[in-house]
C-alpha positions, -999 to +999 in steps of 0.1 A: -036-416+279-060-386+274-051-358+260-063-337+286-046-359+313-009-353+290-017-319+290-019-311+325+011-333+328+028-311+304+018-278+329+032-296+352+069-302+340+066-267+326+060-252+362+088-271+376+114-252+354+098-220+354+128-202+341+138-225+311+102-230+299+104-188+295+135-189+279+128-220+255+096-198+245+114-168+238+127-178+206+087-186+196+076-149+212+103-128+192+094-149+163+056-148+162+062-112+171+084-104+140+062-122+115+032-105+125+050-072+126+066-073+095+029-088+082+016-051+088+044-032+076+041-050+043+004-052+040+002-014+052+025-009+022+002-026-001-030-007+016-010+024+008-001+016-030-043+007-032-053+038-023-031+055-045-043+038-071-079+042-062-072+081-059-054+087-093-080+063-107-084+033-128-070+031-165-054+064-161-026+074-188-009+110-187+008+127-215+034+156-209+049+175-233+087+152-244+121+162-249+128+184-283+163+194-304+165+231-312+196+241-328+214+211-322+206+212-288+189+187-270+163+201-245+149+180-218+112+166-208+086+201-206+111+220-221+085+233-247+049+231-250+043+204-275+009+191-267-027+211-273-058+208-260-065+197-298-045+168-291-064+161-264-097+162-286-080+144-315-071+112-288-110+107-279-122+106-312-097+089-327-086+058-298-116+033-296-103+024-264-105+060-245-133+070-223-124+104-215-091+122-228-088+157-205-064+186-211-048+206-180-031+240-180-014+239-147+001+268-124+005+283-091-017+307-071-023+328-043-058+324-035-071+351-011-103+350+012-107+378+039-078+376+058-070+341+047-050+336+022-035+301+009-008+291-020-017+261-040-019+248-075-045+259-100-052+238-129-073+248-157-093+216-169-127+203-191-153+185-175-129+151-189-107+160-162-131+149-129-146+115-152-111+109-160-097+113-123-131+101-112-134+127-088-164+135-078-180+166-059-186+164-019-211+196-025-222+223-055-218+215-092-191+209-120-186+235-152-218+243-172-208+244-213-213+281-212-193+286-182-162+264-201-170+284-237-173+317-221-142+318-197-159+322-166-145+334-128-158+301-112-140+273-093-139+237-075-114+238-050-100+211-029-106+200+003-071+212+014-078+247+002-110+248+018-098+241+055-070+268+052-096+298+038-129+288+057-125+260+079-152+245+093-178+271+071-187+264+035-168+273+005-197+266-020-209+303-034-179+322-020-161+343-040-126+340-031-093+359-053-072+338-073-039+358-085-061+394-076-087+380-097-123+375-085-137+337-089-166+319-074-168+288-059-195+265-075-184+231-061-165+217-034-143+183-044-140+152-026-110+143-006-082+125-026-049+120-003-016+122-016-003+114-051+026+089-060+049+116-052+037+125-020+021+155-029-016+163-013-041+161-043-067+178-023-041+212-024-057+226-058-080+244-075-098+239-106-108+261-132-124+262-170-089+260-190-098+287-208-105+310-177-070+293-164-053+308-198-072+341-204-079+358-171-061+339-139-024+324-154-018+345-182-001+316-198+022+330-228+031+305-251+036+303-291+008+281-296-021+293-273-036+265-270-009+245-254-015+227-224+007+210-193-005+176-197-032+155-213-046+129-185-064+097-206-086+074-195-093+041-210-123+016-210-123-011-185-125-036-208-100-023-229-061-030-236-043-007-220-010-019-240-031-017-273-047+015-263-013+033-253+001+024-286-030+037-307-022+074-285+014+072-291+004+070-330-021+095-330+001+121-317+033+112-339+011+115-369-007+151-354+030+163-345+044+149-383+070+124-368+092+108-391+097+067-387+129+067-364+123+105-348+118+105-315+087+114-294+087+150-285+061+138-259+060+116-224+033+090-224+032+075-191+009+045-179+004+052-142-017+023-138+010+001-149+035+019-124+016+014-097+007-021-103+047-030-103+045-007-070+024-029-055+037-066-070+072-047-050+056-042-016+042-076-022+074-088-027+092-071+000+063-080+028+068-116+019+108-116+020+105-097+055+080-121+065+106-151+055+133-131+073+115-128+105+104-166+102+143-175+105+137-168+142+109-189+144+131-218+134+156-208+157+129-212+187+117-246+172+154-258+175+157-244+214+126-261+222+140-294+202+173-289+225+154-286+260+132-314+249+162-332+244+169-323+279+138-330+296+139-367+278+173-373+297+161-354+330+130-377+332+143-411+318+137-431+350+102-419+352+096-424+314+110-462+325+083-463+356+056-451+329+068-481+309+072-504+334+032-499+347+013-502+317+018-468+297+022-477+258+048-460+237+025-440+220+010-425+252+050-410+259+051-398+225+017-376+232+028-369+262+063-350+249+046-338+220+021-323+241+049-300+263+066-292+231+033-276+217+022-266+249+054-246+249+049-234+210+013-222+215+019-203+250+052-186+229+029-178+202+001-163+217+025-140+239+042-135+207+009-122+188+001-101+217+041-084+217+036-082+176+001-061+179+024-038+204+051-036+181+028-027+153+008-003+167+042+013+181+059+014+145+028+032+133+025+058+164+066+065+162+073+061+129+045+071+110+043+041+089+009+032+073+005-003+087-024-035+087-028-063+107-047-088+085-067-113+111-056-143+085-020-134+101-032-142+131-041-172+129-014-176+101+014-166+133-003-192+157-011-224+137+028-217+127+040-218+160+019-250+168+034-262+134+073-256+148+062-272+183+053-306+167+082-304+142+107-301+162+090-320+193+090-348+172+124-365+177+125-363+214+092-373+221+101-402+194+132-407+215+114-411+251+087-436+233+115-463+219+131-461+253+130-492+272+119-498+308+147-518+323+172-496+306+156-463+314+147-475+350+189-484+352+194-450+338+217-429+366 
């Protein structure tokens, strides 16, 4: 028996019981659509983590200033200002392993233009801040030596700063205010999205650190050359283990840490926290993937039941077949044929209802979400998979049945 011929066959007993075909399917549908919906979830998770990696960039370490006693009191984490931009200096030269090693003064700052005016975070920063970061400019220049040796009023601002104080115009040679303070834009930054905290990287401006701490913070601090944080880059090629320890020891011997003291700094790999970020959203899109494949088996078993069904419904016409010439083998195609039949229709309504569902998760809920097309095809080969499975044993059954019996059968 042709293929062909068992599938139109297979139409044909599916037509008859309109009704329970649609029901046996909708195990398969919800199925196929909660795989492929929970696909997207996860992957749009892992797209999300990517980014954020891609934004903070690659190799990054950051160093805040650690928890210190003072009087037999233990203060927490930024308590005091324990790093320098010395430090800072002191980590590139002396770390084989570190490309770029930036210091950053950071603060807050009402920056005025004309009638606009916008509150967002100023960091004072070397030219190691936008290689480390690698953040490049969208339009203008970086810092000039003399502009970073001679504290001068100029700026980059962010993309987010620039849409609230000029819109669709051009910040680039604007002089905007920055706490009552006159400073000039000389470059425009790229766009950067949100950081692992959720905050929008593009809401900042960027000065020379030593404009930052002379003329637009005022930072007041016993050692003036203190900073907020020192953000450290390494090498591609490097070990970023290896490289993190060889910091950690520079700035215990700079800060005269005994064997035993603790750090009175933070050192942080953020590569290494978002990597486990994104080996958890891998994690969790393949358990919700495995939990919305439960109902999958659940369908394969319904159409295994109404199989079951259809075998003792048609019995004296599987015993005609029989009795006329058809071969065991043609009634096993011919039920394995219905079963899959059933299975593939189930699916490809199913990938159609998990697009929708998708689509409406990310409309509704705001959820970052992507449909990989290997899911696809993943989702429908799967649901083929379950209709021969479990299509199997009742089409096994109707093949071993034979004619005089079945043709008896009442």
């Amino acid at each position: 028996m042709m293929l062909l011929q068992s599938f139109r066959i297979a139409l044909g007993a599916l037509r008859v019981n309109k009704l329970r075909a649609a029901l046996t399917m909708l195990g398969i549908v919800i199925g196929v659509a909660a795989v492929i919906t929970m696909i997207a979830v996860g992957a749009g998770a892992r797209q999300r983590v990517q980014e954020q990696m891609r934004s903070l960039g690659s190799n990054l370490m950051i160093v805040v200033p650690g928890a210190v006693t003072s009087g037999g009191v233990r203060l927490g984490f930024g308590s005091q200002s324990t790093i320098t931009e010395d430090d800072a200096h002191a980590i590139a030269r002396e770390v084989p392993g570190v490309q770029a090693s930036a210091p950053v003064l950071r603060g807050s700052a009402q920056v005025v233009f004309g009638n606009a005016n916008w509150s967002t975070v100023a960091l004072g920063i070397t030219p190691d801040y936008l290689e480390a970061r690698e953040w490049t400019l969208l339009a203008g220049r970086g810092f000039t030596q003399d502009e970073m040796d001679g504290a001068a009023k100029v700026a980059l601002i962010g993309q987010t700063v620039a849409e609230n104080l000029f819109g669709e115009g051009d910040p680039v040679g604007q002089t905007i205010r920055v706490r009552k303070v006159p400073v000039t834009i000389v470059g425009l930054l790229d766009r950067k999205g949100q950081s692992l905290q959720g905050q929008d990287q593009d809401d900042t401006i960027l000065l020379p650190i030593a404009t930052a701490r002379t003329r637009v913070l005022g930072v007041q601090t016993a050692r003036q050359r203190a900073v907020s944080a020192i953000t450290v880059k390494a090498w591609a090629d490097a070990d970023l283990t290896e490289t993190e320890e060889q910091v950690r020891a520079v700035l215990r011997q700079r800060h005269r840490l005994q064997p035993g003291q603790d750090d009175d700094f933070w050192l942080r790999n953020l590569s290494e926290v978002l990597q486990a970020q994104e080996a958890s959203s891998r994690v969790l899109a393949i358990l919700l993937a495995a939990v919305a494949s439960v109902s999958l088996i659940v369908g394969g078993i319904g159409i295994m039941n109404i199989m079951l069904v259809s075998v003792t419904e048609r019995t004296r016409e599987i015993g005609l077949r029989l009795a006329v010439g058809a071969r065991g083998r043609d009634i096993l195609t011919q039920f394995l044929v219905e079963a899959v039949t059933l299975s593939v229709i189930g699916g490809l309504i199913g990938i159609l209802l998990g697009i929708a569902a998708s689509l409406g998760v990310a409309r509704f809920a705001g959820w970052q979400i992507a449909i990989p097309p290997e899911s696809l095809l993943l989702a429908a080969g799967f649901a083929g998979a379950v209709g021969i499975f479990f299509g199997f044993y009742p089409a096994r059954k109707a093949a071993h049945l034979q004619p005089i019996e079945a043709l008896r059968y009442e």
